[in-house]
C-alpha positions as CSV (number, residue, x, y, z in Angstrom):
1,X,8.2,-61.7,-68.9
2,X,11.7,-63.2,-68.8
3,X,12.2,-62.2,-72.8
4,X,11.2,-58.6,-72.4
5,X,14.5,-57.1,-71.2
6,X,16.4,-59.0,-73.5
7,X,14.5,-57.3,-76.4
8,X,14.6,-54.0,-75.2
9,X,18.4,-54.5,-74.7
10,X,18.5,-55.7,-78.0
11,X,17.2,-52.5,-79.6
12,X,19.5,-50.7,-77.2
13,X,22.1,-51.9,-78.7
14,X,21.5,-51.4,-82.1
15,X,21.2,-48.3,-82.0
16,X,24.0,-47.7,-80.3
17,X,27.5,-45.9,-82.3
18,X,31.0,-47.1,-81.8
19,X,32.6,-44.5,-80.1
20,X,35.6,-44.8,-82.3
21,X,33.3,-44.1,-84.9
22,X,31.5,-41.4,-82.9
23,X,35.2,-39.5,-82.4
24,X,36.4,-40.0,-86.1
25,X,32.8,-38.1,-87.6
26,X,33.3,-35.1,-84.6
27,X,37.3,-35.1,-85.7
28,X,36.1,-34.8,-89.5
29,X,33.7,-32.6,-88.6
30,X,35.3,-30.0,-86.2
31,X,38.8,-30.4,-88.9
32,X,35.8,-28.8,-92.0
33,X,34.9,-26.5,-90.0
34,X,38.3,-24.9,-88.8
35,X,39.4,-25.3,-92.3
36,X,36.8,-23.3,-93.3
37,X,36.8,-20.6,-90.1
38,X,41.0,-20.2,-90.8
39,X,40.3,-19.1,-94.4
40,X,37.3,-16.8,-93.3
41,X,40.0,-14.9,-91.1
42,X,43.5,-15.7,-93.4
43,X,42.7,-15.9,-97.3
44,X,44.7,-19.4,-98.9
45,X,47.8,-17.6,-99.5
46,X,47.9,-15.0,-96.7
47,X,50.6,-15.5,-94.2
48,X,51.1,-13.8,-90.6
49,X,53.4,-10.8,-90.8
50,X,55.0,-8.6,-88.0
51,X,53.9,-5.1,-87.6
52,X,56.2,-1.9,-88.0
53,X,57.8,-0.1,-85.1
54,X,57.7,3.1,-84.4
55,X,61.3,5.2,-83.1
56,X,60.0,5.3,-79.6
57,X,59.4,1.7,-79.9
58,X,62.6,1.0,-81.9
59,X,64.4,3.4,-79.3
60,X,63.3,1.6,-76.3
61,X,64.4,-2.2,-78.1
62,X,67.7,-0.7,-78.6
63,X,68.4,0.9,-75.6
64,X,69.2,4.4,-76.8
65,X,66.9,7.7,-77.3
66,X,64.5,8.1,-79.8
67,X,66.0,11.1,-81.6
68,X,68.9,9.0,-81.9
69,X,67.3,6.4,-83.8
70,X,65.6,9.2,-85.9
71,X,69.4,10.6,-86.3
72,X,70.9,7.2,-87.5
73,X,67.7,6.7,-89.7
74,X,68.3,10.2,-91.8
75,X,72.3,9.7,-91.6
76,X,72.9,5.9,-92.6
77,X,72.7,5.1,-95.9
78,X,72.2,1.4,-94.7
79,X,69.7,2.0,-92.4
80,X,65.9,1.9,-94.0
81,X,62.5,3.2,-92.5
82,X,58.9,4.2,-93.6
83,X,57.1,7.2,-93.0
84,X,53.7,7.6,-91.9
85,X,51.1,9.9,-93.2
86,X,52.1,12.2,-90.5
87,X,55.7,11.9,-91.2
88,X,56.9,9.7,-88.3
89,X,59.3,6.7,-89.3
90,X,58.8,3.4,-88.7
91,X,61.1,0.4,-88.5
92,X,60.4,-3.3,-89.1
93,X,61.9,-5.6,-86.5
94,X,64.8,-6.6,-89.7
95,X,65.2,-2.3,-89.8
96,X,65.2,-2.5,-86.1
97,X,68.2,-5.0,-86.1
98,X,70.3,-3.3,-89.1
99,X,70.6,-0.1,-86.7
100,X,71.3,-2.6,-84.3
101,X,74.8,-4.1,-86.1
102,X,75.1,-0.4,-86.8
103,X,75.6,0.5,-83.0
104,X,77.9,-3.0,-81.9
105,X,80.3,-1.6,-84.4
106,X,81.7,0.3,-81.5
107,X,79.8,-0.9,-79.1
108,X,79.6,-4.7,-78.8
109,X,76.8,-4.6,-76.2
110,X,74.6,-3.7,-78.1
111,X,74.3,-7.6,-79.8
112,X,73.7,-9.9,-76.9
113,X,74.3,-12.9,-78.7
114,X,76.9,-15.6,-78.3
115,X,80.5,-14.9,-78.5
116,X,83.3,-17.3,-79.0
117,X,83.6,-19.7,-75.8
118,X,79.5,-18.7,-75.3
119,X,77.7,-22.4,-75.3
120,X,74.1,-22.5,-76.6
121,X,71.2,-22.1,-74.2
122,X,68.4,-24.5,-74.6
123,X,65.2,-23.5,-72.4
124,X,63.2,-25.7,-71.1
125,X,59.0,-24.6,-70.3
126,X,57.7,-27.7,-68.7
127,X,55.0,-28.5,-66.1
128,X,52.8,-31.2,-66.8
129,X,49.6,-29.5,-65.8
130,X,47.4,-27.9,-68.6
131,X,46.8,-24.3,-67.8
132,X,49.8,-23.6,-66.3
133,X,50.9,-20.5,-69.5
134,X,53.9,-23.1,-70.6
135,X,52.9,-22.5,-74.1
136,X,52.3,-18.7,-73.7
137,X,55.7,-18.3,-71.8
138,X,57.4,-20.3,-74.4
139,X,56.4,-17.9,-77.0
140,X,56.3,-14.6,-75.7
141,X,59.7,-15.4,-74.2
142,X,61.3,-16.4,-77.7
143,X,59.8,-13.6,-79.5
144,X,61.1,-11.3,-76.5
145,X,64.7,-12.6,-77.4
146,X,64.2,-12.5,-80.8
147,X,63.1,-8.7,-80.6
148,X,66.5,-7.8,-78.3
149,X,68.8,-9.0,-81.1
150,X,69.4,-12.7,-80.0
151,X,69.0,-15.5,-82.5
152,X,66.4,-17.5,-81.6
153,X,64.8,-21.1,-82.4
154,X,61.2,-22.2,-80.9
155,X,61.1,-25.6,-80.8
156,X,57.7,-27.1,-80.2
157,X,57.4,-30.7,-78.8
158,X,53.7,-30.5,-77.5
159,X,51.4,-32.5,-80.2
160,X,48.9,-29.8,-79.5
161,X,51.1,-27.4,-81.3
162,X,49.9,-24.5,-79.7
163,X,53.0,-22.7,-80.1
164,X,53.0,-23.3,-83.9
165,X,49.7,-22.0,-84.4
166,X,50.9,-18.7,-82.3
167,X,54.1,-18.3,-84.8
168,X,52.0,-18.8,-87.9
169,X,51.4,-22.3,-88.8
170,X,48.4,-24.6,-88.4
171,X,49.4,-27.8,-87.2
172,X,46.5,-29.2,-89.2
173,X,47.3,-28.0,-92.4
174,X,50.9,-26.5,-92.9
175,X,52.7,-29.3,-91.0
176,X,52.7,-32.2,-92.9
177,X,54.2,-35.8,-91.8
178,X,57.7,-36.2,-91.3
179,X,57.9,-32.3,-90.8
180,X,58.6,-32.1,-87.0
181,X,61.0,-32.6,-84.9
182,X,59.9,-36.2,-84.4
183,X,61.2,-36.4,-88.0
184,X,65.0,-35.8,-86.4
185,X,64.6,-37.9,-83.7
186,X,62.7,-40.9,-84.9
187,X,64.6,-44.4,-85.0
188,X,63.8,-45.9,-88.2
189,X,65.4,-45.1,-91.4
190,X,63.2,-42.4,-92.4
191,X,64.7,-40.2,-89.9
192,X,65.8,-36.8,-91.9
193,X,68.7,-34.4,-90.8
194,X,67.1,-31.4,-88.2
195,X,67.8,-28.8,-90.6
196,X,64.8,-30.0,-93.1
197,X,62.3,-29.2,-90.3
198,X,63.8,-25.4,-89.4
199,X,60.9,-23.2,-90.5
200,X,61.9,-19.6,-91.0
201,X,59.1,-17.4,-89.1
202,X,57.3,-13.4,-89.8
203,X,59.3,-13.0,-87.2
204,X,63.0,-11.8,-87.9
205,X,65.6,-13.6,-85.7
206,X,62.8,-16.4,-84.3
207,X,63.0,-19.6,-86.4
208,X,60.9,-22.5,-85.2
209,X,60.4,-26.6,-85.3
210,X,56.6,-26.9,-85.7
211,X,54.7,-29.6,-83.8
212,X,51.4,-31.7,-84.6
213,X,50.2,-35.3,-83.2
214,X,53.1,-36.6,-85.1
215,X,54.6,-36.6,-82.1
216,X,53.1,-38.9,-80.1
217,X,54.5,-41.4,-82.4
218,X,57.8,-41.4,-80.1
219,X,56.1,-42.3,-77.1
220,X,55.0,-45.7,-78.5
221,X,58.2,-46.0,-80.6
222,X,60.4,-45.9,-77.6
223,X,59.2,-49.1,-75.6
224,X,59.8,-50.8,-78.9
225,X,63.5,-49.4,-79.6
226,X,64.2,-50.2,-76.0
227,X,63.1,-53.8,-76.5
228,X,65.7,-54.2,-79.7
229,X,68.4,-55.3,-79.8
230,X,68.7,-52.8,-82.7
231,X,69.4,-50.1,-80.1
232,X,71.9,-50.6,-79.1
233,X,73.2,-49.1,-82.2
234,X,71.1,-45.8,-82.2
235,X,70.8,-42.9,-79.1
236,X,69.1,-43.9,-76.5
237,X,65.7,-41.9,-76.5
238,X,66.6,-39.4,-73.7
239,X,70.0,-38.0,-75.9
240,X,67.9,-37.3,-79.0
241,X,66.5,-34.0,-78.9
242,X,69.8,-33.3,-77.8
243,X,71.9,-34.7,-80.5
244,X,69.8,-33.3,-82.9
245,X,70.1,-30.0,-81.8
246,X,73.8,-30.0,-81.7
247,X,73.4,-29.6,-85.1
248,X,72.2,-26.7,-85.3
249,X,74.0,-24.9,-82.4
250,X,76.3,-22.6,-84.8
251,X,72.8,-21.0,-86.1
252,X,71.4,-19.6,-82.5
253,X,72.3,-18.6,-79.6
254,X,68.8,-19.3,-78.0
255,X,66.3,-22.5,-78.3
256,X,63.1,-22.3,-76.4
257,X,61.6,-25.6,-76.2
258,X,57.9,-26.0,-75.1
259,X,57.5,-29.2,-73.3
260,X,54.8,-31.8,-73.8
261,X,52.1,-31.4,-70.9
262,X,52.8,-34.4,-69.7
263,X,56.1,-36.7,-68.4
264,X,57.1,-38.8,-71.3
265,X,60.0,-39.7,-73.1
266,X,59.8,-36.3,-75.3
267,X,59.8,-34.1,-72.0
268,X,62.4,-36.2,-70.4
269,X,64.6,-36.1,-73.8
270,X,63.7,-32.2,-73.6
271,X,65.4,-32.1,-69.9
272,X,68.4,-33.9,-71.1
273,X,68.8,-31.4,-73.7
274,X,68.4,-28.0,-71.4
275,X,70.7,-26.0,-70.1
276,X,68.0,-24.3,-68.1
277,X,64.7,-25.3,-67.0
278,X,61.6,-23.0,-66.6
279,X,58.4,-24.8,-64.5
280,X,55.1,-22.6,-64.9
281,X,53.6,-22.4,-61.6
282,X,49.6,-21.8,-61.5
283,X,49.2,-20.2,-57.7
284,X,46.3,-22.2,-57.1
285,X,46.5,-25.2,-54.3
286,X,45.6,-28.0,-56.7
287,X,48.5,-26.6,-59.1
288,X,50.6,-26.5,-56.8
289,X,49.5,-30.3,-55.7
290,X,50.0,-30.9,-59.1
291,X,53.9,-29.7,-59.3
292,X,54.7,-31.3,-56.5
293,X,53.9,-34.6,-58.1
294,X,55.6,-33.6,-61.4
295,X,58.5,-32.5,-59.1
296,X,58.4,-35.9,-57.7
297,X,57.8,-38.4,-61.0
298,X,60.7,-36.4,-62.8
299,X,62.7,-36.5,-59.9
300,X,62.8,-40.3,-59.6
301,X,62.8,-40.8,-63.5
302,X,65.7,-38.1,-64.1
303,X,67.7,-40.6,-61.5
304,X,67.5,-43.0,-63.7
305,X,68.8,-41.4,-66.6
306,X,71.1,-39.7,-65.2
307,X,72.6,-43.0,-63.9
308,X,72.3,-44.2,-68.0
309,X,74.4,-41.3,-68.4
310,X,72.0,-38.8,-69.5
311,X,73.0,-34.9,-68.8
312,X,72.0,-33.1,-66.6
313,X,74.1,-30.7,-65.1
314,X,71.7,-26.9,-65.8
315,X,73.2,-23.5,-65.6
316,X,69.8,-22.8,-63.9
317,X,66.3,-23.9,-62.8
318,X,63.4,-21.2,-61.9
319,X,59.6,-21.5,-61.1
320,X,57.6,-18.6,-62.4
321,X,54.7,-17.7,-61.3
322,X,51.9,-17.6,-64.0
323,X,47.9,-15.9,-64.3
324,X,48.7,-14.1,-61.2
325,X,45.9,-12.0,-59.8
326,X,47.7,-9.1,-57.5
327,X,44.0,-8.6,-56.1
328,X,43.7,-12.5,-55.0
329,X,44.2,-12.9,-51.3
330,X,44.6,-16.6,-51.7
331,X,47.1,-16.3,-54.6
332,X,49.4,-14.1,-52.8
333,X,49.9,-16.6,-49.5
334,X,50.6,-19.3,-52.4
335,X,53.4,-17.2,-54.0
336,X,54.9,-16.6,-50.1
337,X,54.5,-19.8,-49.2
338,X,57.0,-21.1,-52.7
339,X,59.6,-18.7,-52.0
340,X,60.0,-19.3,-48.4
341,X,60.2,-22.7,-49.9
342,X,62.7,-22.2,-52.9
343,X,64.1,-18.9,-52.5
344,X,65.6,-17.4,-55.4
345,X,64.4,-19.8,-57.3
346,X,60.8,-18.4,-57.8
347,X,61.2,-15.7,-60.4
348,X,61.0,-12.5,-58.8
349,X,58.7,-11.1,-61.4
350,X,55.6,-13.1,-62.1
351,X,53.4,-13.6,-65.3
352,X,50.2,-11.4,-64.5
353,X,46.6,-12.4,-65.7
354,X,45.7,-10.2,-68.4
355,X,43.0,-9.6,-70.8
356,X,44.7,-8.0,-73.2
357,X,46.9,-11.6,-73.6
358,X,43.7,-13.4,-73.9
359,X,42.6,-10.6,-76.3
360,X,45.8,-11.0,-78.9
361,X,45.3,-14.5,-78.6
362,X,42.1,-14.5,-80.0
363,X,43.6,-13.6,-83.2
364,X,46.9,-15.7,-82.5
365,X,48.7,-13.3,-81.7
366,X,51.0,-11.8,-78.8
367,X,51.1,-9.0,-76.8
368,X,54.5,-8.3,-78.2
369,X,52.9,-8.4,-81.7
370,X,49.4,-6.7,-80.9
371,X,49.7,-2.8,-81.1
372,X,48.8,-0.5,-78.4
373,X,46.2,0.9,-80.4
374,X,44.6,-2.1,-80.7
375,X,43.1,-2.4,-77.1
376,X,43.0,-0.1,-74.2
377,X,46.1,1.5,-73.5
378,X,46.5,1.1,-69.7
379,X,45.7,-2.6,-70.1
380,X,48.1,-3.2,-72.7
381,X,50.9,-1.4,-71.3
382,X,50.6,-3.2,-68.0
383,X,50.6,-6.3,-69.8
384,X,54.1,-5.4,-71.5
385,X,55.4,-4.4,-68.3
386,X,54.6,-7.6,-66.8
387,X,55.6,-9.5,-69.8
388,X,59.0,-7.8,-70.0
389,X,59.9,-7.8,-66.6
390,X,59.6,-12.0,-66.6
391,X,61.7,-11.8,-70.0
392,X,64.0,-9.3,-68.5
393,X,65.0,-11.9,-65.9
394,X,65.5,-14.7,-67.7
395,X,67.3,-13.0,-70.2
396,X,69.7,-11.9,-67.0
397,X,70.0,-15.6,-66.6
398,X,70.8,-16.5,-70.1
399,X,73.7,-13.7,-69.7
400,X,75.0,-15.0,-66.6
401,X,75.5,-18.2,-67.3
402,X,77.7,-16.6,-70.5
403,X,79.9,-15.1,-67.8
404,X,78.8,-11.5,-68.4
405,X,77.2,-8.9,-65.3
């Protein structure tokens, strides 16, 4: 009787799997599998593109009338366009931005850019808890800079790469080793100047660093460079992402970096490297639980870096609210509640819940790239409204901290 368990364990065992093994055949498997979906829905070669505009639209990211637009279009040699069917021009976003030089000729408000003495802003979207629309604020806001004229680089540092996917490449297959930004910041000799990693995008004005699991290769190369003696020689890890962006600070005006969901050495490299740092707040009590810890770790971690002499003097730090539901009783005491707290800190316009995002980002896109035909109308407009009013804001910051009203 004693030997009976003992066999059935036995056979138990054997036909158990590794669970290393087990995760390498689902990995393999689900990797086949998206290959093969991604090339259903792109062809080898295709790559994303940017729709056209049309002169209201064109008007309305300018700042002047339509038939103005229309009247430049007709008069300006320079100045190109398309014509429907119907005969109504359209602009693509690099049409958008010719007319756009056209009118800072004599109007230098019209380009929003730097301007001599102007330093380079470097964004910050962090919160380490997943759900929070860090990686959907992150893009929408770079694209909405991009489309007002600003230059812009995305920089994504999360290994899930979400952001790259939304801006045209698959982590998977387009980004290849040594091709992020882990590639400019790693410590061994096969570190590569930032530049080689700049991807142009569809997107005119919006450049981007991709991301992929790469980068979980600084987490575990830190510990190790800290232990050297080497070192000593080299940045310390939380100047990196910094130093290499200095680099490339005479080619934007704008970087938009989209934090790691988690507080490592990337994200706390990341905050070195801001000027301004945007938290994504879910209003849900457990989110907020959540911050407050982040709040707290990266409070007490900053300390010390900031005592090793890392930067961190910001030109400003805002909560937005994200996924908001207007119609959610429970929500709405949540928002009260963090701005009795911080003020005007919370971001007086929040990111509403929409299914017209969620429906562009079924096909990777964003609502700034979807086109109001595309979904129902009312949705999609009150999604734009809501996305531009967050963008708006932050753009006011970005100005202000220029020195301009």
């Amino acid at each position: 009787m004693a030997t009976k368990p003992a066999i059935v364990d036995n056979r138990q065992k054997s036909a158990r799997v590794s669970i290393d093994e087990t995760i390498a055949h689902d990995s393999a498997a689900l990797s086949g599998q998206l290959q093969i979906l991604f090339e259903k829905l792109f062809s080898p070669n295709a790559k994303k593109t940017l729709r056209r505009f049309s002169s209201t639209e064109a008007a309305k990211l300018l700042g002047v009338t339509d038939s103005y637009v229309r009247h430049i279009a007709a008069q300006e040699e320079a100045v190109t366009s398309e014509k429907t069917a119907g005969g109504r021009r359209t602009f693509s976003l690099e049409e958008v931005n010719t007319i756009r030089q056209f009118l800072g000729r004599t109007k230098p408000s019209y380009l929003p850019g730097r301007r001599k003495g102007d330093h380079l802003q470097v964004i910050a979207a962090t919160n380490f808890k997943g759900g929070s629309g860090k990686t959907t604020t992150a893009t929408h806001m770079a694209q909405y800079l991009a489309l007002r004229g600003y230059r812009v680089l995305a920089v994504d540092l999360d290994p899930q790469a979400s952001m790259s996917a939304m801006l045209g490449f698959q982590p998977e297959f387009d980004v290849h080793e040594n091709e992020t930004l882990y590639g400019a910041i790693r410590y061994d000799a096969e570190r590569r100047p930032v530049g080689e990693v700049v991807r142009k995008t569809y997107f005119a004005g919006l450049d981007l660093i991709p991301g992929n699991l790469e980068l979980h290769e600084f987490e575990h190369d830190t510990p190790r460079a800290l232990a050297s003696r080497e070192s000593a020689d080299t940045d310390m890890f939380f100047m990196r992402v910094g130093h290499a962006l200095t680099d490339l600070q005479d080619r934007y005006d704008v970087v938009v970096i989209d934090c790691p969901p988690t507080l490592g050495f990337l994200t706390l490299s990341a905050l070195c490297a801001a000027t301004s740092v945007l938290v994504t707040v879910h209003p849900q009590m457990l989110d907020v639980a959540s911050m407050n810890q982040f709040l707290s770790m990266t409070s007490d971690l900053l300390g010390v870096v900031k005592e090793a002499g890392g930067n961190l003097d910001y030109d400003w730090m805002r909560y937005l609210i994200t996924r908001y539901e207007p119609n959610d009783g429970p929500q709405a005491q949540i928002v009260a509640f963090l701005r009795s707290l911080f003020g005007e800190r919370v971001l007086t316009s929040m990111m509403v819940k929409s299914t017209a995002v969620s429906d562009a980002g079924l096909s990777k896109q964003t609502i700034y790239e979807a086109g109001r035909e595309t979904m129902n109308r009312q949705t999609y407009d009150r999604a734009v409204e809501a996305m531009d009013s967050v963008n708006s804001e932050v753009e006011a910051l970005i100005q202000a901290s220029w020195g301009r009203a």
